[in-house]
TITI-116115 format. One record per residue: residue number from 1; residue in three letters; z, y, x of N, C-alpha, C, O, CB in turn. Coordinates in Angstrom, 3 decimals. Atoms other than C-alpha are relative to their C-alpha. Glycine has a CB too. Layout:
BEGIN
num	residu	nz	ny	nx	caz	cay	cax	cz	cy	cx	oz	oy	ox	cbz	cby	cbx
NUM	ALA	Z	Y	X	Z	Y	X	Z	Y	X	Z	Y	X	Z	Y	X;
...
This chain:
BEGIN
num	residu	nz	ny	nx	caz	cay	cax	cz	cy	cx	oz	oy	ox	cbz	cby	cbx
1	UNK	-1.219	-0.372	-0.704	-25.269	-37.376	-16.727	0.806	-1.267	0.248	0.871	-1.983	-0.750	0.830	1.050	-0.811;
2	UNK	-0.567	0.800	-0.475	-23.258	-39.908	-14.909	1.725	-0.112	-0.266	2.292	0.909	0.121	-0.455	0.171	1.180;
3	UNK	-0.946	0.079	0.241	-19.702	-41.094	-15.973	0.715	0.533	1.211	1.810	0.990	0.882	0.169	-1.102	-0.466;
4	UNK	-1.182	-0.566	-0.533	-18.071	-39.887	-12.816	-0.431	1.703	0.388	0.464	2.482	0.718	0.503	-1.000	1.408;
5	UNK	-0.183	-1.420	0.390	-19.503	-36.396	-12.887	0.137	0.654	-0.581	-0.199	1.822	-0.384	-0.301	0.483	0.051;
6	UNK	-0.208	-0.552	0.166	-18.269	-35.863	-15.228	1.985	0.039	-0.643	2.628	0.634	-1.507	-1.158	0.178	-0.380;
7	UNK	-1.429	-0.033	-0.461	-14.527	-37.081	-14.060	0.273	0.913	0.906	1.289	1.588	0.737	0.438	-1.157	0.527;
8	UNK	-0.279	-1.128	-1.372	-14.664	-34.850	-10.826	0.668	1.249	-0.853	1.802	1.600	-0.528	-1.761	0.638	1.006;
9	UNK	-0.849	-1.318	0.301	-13.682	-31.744	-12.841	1.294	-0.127	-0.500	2.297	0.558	-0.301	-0.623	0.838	-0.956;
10	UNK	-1.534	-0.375	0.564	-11.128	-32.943	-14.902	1.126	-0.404	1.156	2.291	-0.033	1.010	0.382	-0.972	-1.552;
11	UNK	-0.806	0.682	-1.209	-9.583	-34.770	-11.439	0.355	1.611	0.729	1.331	2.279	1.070	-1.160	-1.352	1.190;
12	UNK	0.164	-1.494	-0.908	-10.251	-31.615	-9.821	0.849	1.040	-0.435	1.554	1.602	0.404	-1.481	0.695	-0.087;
13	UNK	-1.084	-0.713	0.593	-8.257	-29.343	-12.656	1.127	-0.630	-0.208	2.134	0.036	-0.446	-0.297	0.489	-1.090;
14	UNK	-1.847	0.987	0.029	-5.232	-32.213	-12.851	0.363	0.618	1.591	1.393	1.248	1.829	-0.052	-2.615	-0.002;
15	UNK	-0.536	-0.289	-1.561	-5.180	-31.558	-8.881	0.085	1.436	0.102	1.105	1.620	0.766	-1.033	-0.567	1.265;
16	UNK	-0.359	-0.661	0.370	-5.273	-28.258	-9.458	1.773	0.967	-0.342	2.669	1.715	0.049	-0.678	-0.458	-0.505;
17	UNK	-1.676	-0.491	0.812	-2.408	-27.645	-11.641	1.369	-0.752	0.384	2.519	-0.431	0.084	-0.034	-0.338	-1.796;
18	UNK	-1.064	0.765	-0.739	-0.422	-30.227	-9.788	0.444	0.641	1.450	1.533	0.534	2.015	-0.559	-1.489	0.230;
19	UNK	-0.492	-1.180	-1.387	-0.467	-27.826	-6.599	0.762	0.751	-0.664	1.947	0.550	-0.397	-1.196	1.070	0.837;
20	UNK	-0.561	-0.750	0.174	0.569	-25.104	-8.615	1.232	-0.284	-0.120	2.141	0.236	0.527	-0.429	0.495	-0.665;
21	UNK	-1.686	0.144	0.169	3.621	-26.580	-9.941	0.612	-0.484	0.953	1.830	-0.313	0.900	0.500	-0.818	-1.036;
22	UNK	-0.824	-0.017	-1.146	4.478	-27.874	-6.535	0.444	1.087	0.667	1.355	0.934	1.480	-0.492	-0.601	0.808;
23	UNK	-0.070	-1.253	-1.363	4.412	-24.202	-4.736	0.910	0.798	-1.209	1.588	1.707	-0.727	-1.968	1.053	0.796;
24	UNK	-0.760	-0.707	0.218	6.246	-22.887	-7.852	1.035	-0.585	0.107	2.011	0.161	0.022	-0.158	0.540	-0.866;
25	UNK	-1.535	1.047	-0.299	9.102	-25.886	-7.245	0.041	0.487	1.030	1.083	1.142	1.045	0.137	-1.772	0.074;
26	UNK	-0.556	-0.566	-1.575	9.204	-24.734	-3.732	0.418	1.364	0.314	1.233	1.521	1.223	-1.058	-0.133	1.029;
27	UNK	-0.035	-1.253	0.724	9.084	-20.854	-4.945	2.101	-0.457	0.346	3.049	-0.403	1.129	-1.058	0.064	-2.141;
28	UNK	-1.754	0.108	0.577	12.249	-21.989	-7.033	0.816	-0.177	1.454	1.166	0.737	2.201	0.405	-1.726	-1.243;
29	UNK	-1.022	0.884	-0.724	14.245	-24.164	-4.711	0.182	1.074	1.212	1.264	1.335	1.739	-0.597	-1.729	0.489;
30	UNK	-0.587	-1.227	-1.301	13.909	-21.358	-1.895	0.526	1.067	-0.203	1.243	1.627	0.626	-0.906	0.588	0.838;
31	UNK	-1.147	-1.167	0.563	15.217	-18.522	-4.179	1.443	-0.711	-0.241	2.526	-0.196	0.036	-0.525	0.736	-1.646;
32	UNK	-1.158	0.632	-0.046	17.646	-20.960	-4.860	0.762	-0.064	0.883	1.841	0.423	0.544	-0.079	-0.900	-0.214;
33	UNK	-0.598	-0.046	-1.227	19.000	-21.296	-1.878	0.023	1.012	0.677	0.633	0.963	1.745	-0.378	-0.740	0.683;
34	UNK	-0.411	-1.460	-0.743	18.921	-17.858	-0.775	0.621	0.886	-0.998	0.847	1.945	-0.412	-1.335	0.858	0.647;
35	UNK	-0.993	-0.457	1.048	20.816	-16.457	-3.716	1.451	-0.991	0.351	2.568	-0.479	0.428	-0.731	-0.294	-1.745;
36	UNK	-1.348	1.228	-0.574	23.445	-19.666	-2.664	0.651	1.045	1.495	1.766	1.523	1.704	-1.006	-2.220	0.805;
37	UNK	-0.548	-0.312	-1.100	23.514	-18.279	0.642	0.544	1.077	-0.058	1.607	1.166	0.555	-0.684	-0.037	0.902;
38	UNK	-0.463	-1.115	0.281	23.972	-14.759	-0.508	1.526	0.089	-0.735	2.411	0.923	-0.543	-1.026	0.533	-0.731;
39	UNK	-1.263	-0.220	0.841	26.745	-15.386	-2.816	1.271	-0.868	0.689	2.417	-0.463	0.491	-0.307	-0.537	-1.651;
40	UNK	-1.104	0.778	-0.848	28.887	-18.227	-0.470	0.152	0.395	1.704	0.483	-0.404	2.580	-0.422	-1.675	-0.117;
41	UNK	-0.101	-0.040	-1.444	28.813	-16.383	2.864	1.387	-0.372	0.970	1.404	-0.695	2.158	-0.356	1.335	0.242;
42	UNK	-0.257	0.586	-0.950	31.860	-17.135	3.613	1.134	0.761	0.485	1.947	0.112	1.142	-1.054	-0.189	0.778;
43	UNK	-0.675	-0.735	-1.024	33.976	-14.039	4.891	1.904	-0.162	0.231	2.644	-0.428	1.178	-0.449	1.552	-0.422;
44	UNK	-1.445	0.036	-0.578	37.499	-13.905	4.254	0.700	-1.128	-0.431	1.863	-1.488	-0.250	0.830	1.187	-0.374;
45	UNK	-0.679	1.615	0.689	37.362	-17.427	2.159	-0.335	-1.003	0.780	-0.158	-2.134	0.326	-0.570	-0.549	-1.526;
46	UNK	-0.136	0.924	-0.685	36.689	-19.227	4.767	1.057	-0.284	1.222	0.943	-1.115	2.124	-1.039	-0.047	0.274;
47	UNK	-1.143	0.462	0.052	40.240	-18.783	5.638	0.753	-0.900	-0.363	1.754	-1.234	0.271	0.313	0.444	-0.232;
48	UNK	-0.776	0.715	0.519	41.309	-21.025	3.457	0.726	0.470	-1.576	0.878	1.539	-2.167	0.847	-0.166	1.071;
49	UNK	-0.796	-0.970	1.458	43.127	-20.869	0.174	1.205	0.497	-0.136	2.080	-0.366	-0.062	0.145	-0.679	-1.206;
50	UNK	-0.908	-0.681	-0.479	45.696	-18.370	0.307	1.364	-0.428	-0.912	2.502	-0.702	-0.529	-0.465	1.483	-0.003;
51	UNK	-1.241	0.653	0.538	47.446	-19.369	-3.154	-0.555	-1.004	-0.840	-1.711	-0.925	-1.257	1.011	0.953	-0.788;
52	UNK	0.932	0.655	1.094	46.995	-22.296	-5.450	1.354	-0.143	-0.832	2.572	-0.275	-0.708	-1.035	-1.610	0.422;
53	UNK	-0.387	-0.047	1.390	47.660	-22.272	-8.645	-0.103	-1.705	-0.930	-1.243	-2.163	-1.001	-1.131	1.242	-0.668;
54	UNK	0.039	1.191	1.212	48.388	-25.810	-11.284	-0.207	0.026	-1.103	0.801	-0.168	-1.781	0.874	-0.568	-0.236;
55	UNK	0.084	-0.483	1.583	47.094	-25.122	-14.571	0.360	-1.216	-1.095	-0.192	-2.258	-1.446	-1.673	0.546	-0.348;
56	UNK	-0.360	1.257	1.103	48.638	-27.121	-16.999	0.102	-0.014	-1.440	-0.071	1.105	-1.923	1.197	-0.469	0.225;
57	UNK	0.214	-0.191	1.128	48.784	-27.990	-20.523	0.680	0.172	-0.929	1.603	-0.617	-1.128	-0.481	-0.547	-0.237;
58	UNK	-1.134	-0.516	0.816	50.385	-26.275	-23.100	-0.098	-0.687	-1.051	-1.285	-0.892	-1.305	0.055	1.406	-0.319;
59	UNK	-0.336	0.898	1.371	51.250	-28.271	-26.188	0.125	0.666	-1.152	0.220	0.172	-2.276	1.258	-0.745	0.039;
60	UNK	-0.592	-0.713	1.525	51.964	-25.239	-28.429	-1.117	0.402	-0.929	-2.224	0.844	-0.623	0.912	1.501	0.239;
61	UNK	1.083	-0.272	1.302	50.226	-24.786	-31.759	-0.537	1.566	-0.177	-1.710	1.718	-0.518	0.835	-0.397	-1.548;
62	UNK	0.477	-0.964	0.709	49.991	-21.176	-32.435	0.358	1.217	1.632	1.517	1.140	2.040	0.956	0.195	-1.824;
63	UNK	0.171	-1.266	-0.543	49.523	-18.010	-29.715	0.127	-0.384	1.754	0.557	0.239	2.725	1.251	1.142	-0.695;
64	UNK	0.164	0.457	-1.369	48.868	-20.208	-26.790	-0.853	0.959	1.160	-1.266	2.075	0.845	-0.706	-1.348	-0.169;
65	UNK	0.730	-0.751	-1.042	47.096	-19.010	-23.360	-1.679	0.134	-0.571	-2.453	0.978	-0.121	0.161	-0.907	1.578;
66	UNK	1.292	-0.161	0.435	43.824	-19.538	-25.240	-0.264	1.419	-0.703	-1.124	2.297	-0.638	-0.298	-1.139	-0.911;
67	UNK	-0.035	-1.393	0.978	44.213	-16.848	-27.289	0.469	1.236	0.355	0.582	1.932	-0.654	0.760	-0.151	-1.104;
68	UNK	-0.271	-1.249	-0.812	45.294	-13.756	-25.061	-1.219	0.376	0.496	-2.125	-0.376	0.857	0.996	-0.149	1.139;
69	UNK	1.203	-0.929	-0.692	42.886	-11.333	-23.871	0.288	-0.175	1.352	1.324	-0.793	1.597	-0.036	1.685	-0.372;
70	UNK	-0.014	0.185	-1.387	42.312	-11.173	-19.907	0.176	1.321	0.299	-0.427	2.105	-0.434	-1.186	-0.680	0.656;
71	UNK	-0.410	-1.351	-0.476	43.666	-7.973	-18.112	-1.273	0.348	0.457	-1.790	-0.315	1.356	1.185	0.117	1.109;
72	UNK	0.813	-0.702	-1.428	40.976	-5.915	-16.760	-0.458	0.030	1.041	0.294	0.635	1.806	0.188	0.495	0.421;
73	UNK	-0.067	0.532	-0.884	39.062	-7.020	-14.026	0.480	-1.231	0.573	0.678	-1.325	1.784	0.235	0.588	0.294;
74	UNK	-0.943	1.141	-0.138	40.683	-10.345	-14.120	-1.015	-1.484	-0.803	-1.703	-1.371	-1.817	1.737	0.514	-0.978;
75	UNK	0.683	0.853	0.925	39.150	-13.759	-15.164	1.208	-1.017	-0.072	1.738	-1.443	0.955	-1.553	-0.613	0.518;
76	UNK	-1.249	0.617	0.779	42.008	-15.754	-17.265	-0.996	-1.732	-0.174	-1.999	-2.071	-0.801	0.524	1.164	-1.969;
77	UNK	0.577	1.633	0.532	41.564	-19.940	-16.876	0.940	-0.831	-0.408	1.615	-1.342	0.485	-0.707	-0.906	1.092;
78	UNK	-0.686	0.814	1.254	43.407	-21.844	-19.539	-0.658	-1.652	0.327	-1.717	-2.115	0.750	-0.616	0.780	-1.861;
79	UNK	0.536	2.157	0.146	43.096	-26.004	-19.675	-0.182	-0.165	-1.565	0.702	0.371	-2.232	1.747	-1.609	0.587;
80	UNK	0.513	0.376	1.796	41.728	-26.986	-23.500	0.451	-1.307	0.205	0.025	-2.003	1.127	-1.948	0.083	-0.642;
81	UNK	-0.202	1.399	0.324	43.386	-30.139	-24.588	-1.419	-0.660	-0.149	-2.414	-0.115	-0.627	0.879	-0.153	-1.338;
82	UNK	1.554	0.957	-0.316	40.496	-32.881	-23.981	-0.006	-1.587	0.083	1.041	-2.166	-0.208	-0.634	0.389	1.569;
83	UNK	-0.363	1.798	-0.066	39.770	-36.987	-23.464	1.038	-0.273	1.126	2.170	0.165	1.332	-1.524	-1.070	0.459;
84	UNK	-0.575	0.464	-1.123	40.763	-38.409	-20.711	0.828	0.401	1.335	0.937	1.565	1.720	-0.745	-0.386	0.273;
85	UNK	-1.079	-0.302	-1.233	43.152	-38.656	-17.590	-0.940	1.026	1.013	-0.417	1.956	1.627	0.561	-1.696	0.962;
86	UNK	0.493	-0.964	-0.992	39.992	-37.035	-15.491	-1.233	0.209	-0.533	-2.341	-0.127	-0.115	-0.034	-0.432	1.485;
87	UNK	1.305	-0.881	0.715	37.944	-35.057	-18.193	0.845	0.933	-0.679	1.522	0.976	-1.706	-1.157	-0.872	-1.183;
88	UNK	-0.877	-1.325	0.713	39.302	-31.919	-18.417	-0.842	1.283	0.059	-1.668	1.404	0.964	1.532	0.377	0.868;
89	UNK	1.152	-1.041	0.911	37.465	-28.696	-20.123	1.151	0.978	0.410	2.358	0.750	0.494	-0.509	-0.272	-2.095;
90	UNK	-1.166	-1.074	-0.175	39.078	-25.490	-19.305	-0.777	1.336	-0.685	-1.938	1.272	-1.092	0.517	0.273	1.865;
91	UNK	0.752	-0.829	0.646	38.365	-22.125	-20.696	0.340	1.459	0.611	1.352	2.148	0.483	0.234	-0.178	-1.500;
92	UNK	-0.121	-1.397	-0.487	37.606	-19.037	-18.879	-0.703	1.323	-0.561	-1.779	1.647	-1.065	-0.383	-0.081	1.245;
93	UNK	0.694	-1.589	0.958	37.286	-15.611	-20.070	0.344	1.187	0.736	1.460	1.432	1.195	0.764	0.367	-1.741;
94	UNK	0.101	-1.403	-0.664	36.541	-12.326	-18.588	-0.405	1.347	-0.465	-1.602	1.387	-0.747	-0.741	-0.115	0.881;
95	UNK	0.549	-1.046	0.751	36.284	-8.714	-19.985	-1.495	0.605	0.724	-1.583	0.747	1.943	1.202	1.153	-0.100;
96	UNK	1.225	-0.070	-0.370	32.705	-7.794	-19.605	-0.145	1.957	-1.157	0.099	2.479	-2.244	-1.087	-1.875	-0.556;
97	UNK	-0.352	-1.548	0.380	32.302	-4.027	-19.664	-1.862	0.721	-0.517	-2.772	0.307	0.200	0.900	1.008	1.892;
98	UNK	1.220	-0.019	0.403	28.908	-2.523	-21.486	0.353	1.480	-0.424	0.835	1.828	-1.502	-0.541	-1.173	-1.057;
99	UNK	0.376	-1.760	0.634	28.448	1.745	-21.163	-0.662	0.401	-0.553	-0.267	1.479	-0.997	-0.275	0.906	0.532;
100	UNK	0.591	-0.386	0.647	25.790	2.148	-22.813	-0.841	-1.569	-0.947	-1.667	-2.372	-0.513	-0.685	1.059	0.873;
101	UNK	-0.214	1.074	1.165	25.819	-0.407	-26.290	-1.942	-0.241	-0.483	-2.514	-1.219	-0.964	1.310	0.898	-1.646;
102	UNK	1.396	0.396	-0.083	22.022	0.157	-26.334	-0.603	-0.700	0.523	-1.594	-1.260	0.054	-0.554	0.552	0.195;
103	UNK	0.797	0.849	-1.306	21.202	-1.578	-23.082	0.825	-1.740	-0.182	1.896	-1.966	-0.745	0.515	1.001	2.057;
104	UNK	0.030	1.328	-0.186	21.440	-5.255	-22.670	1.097	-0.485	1.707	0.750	0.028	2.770	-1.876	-0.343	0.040;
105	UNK	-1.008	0.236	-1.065	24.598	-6.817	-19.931	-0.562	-1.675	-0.261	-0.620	-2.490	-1.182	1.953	0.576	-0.316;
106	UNK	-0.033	1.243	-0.635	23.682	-9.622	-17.962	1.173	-0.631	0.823	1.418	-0.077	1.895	-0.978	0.054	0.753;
107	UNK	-0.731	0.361	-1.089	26.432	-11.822	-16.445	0.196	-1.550	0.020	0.364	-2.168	-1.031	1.288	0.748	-0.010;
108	UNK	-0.162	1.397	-0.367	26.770	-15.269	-15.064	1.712	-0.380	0.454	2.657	0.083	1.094	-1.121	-0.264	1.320;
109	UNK	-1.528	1.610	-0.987	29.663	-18.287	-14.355	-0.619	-0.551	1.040	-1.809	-0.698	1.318	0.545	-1.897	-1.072;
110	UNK	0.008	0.728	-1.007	30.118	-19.874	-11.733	1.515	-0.457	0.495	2.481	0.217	0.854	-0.766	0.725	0.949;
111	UNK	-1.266	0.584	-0.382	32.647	-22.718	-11.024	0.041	-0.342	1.461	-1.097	-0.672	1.795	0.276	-1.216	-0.811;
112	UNK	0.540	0.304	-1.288	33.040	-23.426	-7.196	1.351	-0.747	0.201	2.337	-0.452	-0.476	-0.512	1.309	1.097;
113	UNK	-0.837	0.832	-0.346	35.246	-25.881	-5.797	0.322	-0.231	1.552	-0.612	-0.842	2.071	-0.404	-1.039	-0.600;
114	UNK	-0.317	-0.304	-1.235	36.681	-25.580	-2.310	-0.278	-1.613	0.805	0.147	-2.754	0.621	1.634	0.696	0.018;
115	UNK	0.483	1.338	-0.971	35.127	-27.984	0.269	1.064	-0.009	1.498	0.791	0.843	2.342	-2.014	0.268	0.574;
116	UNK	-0.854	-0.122	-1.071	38.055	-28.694	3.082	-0.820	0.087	1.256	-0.680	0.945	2.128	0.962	-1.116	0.030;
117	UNK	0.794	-0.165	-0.908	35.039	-30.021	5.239	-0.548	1.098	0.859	-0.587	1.316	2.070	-0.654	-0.392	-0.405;
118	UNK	1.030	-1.145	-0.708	32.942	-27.001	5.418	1.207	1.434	-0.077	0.695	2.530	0.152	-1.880	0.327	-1.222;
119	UNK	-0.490	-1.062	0.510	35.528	-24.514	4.651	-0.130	0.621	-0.883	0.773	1.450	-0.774	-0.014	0.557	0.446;
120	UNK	0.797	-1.080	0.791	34.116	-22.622	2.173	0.192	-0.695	-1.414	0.644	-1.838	-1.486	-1.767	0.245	0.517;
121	UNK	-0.044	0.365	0.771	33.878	-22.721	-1.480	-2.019	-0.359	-0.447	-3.078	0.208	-0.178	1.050	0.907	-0.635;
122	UNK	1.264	0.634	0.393	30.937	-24.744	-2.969	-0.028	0.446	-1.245	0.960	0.775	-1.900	-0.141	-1.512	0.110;
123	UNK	-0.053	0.065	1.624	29.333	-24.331	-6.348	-0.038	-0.817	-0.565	-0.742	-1.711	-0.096	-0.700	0.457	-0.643;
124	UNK	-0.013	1.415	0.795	29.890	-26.811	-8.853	-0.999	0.119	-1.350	-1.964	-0.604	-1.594	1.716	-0.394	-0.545;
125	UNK	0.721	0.230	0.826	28.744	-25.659	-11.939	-0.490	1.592	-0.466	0.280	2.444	-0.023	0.684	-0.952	-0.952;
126	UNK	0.555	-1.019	0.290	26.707	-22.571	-13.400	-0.352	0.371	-1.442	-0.754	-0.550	-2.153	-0.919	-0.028	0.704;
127	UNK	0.622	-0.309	0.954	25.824	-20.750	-16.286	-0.279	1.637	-0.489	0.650	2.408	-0.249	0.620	-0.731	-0.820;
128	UNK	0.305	-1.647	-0.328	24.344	-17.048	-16.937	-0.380	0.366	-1.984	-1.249	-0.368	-2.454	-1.941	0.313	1.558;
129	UNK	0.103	-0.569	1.046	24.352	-15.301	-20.730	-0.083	1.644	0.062	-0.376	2.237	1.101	1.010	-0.511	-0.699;
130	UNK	0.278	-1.278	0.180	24.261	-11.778	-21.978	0.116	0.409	-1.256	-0.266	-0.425	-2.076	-1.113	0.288	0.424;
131	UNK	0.451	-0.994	0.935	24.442	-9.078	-24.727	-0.400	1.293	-0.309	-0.630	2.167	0.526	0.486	0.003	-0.470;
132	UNK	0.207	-1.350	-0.212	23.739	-6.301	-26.231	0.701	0.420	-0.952	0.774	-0.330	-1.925	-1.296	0.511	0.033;
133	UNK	-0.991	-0.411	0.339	26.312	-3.912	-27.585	1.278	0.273	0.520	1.544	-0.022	1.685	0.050	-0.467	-0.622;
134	UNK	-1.247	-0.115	-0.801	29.656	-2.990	-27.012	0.666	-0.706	0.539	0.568	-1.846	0.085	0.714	0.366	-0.394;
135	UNK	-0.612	0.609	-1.048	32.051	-4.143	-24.117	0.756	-1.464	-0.671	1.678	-1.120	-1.411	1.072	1.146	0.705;
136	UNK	-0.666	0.824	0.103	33.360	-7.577	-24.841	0.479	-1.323	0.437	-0.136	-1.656	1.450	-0.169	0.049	-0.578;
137	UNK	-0.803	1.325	-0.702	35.381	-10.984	-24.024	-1.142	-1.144	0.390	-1.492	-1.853	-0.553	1.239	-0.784	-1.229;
138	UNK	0.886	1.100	-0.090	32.895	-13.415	-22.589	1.058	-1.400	0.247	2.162	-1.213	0.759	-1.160	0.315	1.318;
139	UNK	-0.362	1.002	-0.540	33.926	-17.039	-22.160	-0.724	-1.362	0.010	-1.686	-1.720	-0.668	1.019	-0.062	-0.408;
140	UNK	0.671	1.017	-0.666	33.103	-19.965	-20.720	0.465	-1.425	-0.098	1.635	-1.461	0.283	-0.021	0.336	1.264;
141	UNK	-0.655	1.847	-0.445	33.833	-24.312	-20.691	-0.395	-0.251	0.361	-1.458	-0.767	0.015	0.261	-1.153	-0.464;
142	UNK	0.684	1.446	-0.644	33.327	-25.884	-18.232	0.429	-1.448	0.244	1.559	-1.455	0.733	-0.284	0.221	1.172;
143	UNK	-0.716	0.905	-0.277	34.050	-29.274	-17.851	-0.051	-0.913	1.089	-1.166	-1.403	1.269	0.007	-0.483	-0.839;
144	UNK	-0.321	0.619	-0.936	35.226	-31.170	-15.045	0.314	-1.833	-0.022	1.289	-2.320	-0.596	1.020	0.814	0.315;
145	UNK	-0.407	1.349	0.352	34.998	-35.088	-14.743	-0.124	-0.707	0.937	-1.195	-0.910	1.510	-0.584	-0.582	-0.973;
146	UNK	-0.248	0.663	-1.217	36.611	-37.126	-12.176	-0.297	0.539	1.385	-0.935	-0.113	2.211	-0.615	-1.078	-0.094;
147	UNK	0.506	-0.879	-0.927	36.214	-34.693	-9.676	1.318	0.751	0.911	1.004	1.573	1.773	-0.939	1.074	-0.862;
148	UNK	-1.123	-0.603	-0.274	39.991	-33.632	-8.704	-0.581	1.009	1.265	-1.598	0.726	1.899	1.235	-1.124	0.337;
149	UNK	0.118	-0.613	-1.341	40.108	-30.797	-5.848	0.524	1.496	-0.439	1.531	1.691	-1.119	-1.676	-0.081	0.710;
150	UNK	-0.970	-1.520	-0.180	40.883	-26.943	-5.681	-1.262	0.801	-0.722	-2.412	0.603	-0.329	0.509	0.705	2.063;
151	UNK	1.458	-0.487	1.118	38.413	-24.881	-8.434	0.605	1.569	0.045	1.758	1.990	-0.050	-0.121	-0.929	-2.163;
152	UNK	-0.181	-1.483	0.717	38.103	-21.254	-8.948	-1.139	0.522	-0.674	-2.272	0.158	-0.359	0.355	1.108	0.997;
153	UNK	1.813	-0.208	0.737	35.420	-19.490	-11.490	0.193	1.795	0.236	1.172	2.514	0.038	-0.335	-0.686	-2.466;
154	UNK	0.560	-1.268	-0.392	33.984	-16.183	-10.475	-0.875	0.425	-1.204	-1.557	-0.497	-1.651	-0.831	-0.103	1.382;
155	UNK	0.425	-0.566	0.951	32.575	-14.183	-13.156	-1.162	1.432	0.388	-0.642	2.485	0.759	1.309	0.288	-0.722;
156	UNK	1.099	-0.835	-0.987	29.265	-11.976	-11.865	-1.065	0.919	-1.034	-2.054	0.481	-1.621	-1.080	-1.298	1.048;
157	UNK	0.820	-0.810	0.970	27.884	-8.924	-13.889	-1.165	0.487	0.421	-0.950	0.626	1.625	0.639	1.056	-0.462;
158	UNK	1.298	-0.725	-0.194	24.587	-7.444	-13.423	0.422	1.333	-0.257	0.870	1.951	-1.223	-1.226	-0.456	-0.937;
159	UNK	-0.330	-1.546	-0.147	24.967	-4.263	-12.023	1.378	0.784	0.152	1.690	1.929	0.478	-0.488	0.544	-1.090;
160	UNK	-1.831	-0.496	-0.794	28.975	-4.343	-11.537	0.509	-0.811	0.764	-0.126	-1.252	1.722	1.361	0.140	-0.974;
161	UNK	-0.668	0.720	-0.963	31.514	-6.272	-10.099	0.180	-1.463	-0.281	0.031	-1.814	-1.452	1.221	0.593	0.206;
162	UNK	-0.175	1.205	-0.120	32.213	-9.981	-9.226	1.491	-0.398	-0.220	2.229	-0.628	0.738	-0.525	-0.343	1.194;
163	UNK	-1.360	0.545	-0.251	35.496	-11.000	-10.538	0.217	-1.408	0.096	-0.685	-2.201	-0.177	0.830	0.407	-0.956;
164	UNK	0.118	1.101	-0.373	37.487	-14.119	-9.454	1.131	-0.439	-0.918	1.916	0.397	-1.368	0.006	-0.206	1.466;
165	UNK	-1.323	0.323	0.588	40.049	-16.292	-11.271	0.792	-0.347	1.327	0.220	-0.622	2.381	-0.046	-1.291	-1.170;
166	UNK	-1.278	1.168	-0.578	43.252	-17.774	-9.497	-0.511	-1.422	0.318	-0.937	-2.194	-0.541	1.263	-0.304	-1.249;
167	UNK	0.208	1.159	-0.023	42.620	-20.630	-7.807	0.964	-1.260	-0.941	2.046	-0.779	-1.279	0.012	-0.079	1.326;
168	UNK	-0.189	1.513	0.850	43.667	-24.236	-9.862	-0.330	-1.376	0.612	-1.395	-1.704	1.136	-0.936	-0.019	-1.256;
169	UNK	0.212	1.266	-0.737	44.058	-27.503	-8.650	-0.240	-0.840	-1.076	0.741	-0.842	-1.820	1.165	-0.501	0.927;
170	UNK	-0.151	1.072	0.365	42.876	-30.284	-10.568	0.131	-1.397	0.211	-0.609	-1.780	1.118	-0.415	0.100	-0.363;
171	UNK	-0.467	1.041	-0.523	44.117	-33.565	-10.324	-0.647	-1.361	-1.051	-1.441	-1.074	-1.947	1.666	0.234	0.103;
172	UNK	0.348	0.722	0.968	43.566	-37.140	-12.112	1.362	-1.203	0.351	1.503	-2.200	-0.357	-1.761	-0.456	0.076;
C-alpha cells in the first residue's frame, strides 16, 4: 500500500467535514438575519424617538431603583454604579409571567441602540435564558463601553409579549 493512498481518505473526510461546517455557518448566519429582519422592521419606530429618557445615578445606599419590582408589562432600567466615565452597566428587569409552573418559559434581551442614519433601532447586544416554575423577575446587565447614543432593551417571551423599556440616553 502506498503512502498517499492511504492520505486520500483522511484528506477526503477533513474536506468533508469542512463543507459541512461551512453550510451549517451559512444555515446560521441566514437564520440570523432573518430573525434580525423580523424583529427590526421598522413600523412606527422608524419615526423616530418619541421620548428620551436620562438615566442617572443614584448615590443612595439603601431602597434604591435597583431594588423595586417592575410594574407589569413594563421593563424597569436602572444605571449600576461602575468604572469609568464610558463603562456603564445598567440593570434591567422585567416580570416574566409562567401559567403553568410545570412547563419551562423561554425569554430573551435585547439591547438596541437607535441608528439616526438608518432610522431604526439596531441591536447591540443579546442574551436569551429561561425557567421553570413560577412567574418571576428576570434581569439583565448589560454593559455599555464607549458607545454613547439613545438605548432601549426589549424584553421577548416565548409565546407572549415583547415588552420595551423607556428609551435612555447614554453619554460619556
Amino acid at each position: 500500500m502506498s503512502p498517499r493512498s492511504s492520505v486520500v481518505p483522511v484528506v477526503a473526510s477533513g474536506t468533508a467535514t469542512v463543507l459541512r461546517l461551512l453550510a451549517a455557518t451559512l444555515v446560521f448566519a441566514a437564520l440570523y438575519a432573518g430573525a434580525e429582519t423580523l424583529g427590526g422592521s421598522g413600523r412606527a419606530e422608524a419615526a423616530g424617538p418619541e421620548r428620551t429618557r436620562t438615566v442617572t445615578l443614584s448615590a443612595q445606599a439603601g431602597g434604591s431603583a435597583e431594588e423595586r419590582a417592575p410594574e407589569p408589562g413594563t421593563v424597569a432600567v436602572d444605571e449600576i454604579p461602575s468604572g469609568g466615565r464610558c463603562d456603564r452597566t445598567y440593570r434591567a428587569r422585567g416580570a416574566v409571567g409562567n401559567p403553568d409552573p410545570q412547563d419551562t418559559v423561554s425569554y430573551g434581551w435585547r439591547l438596541e441602540r437607535w441608528s439616526p442614519a438608518t432610522r431604526t433601532w439596531r441591536t447591540y447586544l443579546t442574551e436569551g435564558a429561561g425557567f421553570t416554575g413560577a412567574s418571576r423577575t428576570a434581569e439583565w446587565e448589560p454593559r455599555i463601553v464607549g458607545n454613547p447614543g439613545l438605548y432601549r432593551v426589549r424584553l421577548s417571551i416565548d409565546g407572549g409579549a415583547t415588552l420595551r423599556s423607556e428609551k435612555f440616553m447614554v453619554s460619556c
